[in-house]
C-alpha positions in Angstrom: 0.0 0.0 0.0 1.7 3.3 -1.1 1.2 6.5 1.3 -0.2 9.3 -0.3 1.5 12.8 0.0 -1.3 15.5 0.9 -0.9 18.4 -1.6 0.3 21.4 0.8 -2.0 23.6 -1.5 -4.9 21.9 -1.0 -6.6 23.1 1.7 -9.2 25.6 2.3 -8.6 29.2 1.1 -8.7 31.1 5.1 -12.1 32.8 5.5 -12.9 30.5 3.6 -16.0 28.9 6.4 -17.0 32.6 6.4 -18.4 32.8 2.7 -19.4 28.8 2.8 -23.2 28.4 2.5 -24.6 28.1 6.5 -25.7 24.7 7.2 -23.5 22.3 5.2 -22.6 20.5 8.4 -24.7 18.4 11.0 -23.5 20.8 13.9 -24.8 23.7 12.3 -28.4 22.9 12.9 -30.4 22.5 15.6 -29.1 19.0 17.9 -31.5 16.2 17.8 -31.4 16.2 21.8 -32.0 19.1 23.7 -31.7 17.9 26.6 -28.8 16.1 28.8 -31.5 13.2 30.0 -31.9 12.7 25.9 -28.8 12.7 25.1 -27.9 9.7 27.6 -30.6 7.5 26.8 -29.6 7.9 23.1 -26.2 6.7 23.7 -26.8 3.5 25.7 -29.5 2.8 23.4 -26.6 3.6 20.8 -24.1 1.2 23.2 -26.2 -1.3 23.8 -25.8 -2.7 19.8 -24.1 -5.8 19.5 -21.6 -4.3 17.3 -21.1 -1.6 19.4 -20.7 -3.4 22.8 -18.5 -5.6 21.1 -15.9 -2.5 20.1 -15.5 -0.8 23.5 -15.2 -4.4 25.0 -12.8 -4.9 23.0 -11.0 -1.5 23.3 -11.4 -1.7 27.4 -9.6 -5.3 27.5 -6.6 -3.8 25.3 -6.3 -1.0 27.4 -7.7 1.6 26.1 -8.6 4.3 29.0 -12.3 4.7 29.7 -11.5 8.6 29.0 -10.4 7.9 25.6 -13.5 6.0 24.5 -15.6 8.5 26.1 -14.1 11.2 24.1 -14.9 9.6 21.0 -17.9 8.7 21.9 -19.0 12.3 22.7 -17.2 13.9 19.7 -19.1 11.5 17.2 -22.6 12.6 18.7 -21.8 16.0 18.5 -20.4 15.9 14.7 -23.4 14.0 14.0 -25.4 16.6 14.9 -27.3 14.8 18.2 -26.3 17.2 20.7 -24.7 21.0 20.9 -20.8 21.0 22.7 -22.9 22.0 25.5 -24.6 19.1 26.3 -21.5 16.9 25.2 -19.5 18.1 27.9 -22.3 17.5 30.6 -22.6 13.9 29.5 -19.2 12.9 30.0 -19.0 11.8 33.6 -22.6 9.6 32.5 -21.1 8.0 29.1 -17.8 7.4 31.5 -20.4 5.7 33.9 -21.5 3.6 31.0 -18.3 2.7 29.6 -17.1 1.3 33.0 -20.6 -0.6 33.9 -20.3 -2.6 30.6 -16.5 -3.4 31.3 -17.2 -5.0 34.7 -20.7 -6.6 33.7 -18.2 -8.0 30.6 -15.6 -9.5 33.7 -12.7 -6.8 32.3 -10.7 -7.0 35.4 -8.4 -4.2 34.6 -10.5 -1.2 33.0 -7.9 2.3 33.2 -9.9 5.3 33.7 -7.5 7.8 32.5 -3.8 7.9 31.7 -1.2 8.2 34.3 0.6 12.1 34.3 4.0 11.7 33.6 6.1 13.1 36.2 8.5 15.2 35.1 9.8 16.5 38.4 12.9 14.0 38.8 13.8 15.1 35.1 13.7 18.6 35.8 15.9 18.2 39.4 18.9 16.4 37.3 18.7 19.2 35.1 18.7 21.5 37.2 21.8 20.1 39.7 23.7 19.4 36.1 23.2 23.2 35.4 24.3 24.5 39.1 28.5 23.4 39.0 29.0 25.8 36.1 27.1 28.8 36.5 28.8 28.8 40.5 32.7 28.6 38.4 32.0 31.5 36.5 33.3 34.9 37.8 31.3 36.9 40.3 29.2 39.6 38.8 30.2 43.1 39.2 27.9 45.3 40.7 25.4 47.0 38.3 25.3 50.6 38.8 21.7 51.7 39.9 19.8 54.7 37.5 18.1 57.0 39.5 15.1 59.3 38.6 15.8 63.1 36.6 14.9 64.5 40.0 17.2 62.7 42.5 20.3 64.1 43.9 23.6 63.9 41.8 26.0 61.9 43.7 29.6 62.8 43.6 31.1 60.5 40.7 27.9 62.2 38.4 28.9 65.6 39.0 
């Protein structure tokens, strides 16, 4: 299978959404579901397909995080035009809910809510004491001379 370059030219002209004709997308008319309650018994109805239990059961057991399924999840109703960002955002703690219920009812032992942070602290304290040798080697600064205001006094080396 050969990879396909993408043309740096062929993308849209910017402004270009600006003089588009209004209402070319799903999203920009009014969401199927008003409402959050809507919304949320759409997608388990939605999750409750074979095919579509199947997929997250799948992603859960190879460790895909419960976050990251959600987030799909969410994104795909609102691009299909079921629901405004609004109303995405409030179901996300419910379709999380969701997403974890069908893992253990499924026997997933191991279901990862969200990534791990890294920690970047140890890496920064190594830099930091690597840094610390030289800069204390290095002559020590002379004295900047202070600028005073127009109206302060003149001290002796001024005048």
């Amino acid at each position: 299978m050969a990879v396909r370059e993408q043309n740096p030219f062929d993308t849209p002209i910017p402004g270009q959404s600006l003089t588009d004709e209004p209402g070319n997308y799903p999203w920009e008319h009014a969401p199927q579901f008003a409402t959050v309650e809507d919304a949320s018994h759409a997608i388990w109805n939605g999750m409750h397909k074979e095919e579509t239990m199947e997929k997250i059961l799948v992603l859960l057991d190879a460790g895909l995080t419960v976050e990251e399924i959600v987030k799909v999840i969410v994104f795909a109703g609102f691009v299909e035009g079921k629901f405004n960002p609004d109303v995405g955002l409030l179901l996300v703690p419910i379709v999380s809910d969701m997403v974890v219920a069908m893992g253990k009812k499924a026997g997933i032992e191991k279901i990862k809510l969200e990534r791990p942070k890294e920690d970047t602290t140890q890496e920064l304290i190594e830099t930091i004491i690597q840094q610390e040798p030289d800069d204390m080697e290095e002559e020590p600064k002379k004295e900047k001379k202070m600028s005073k205001g127009l109206m302060s006094k003149k001290d002796e080396e001024d005048k």
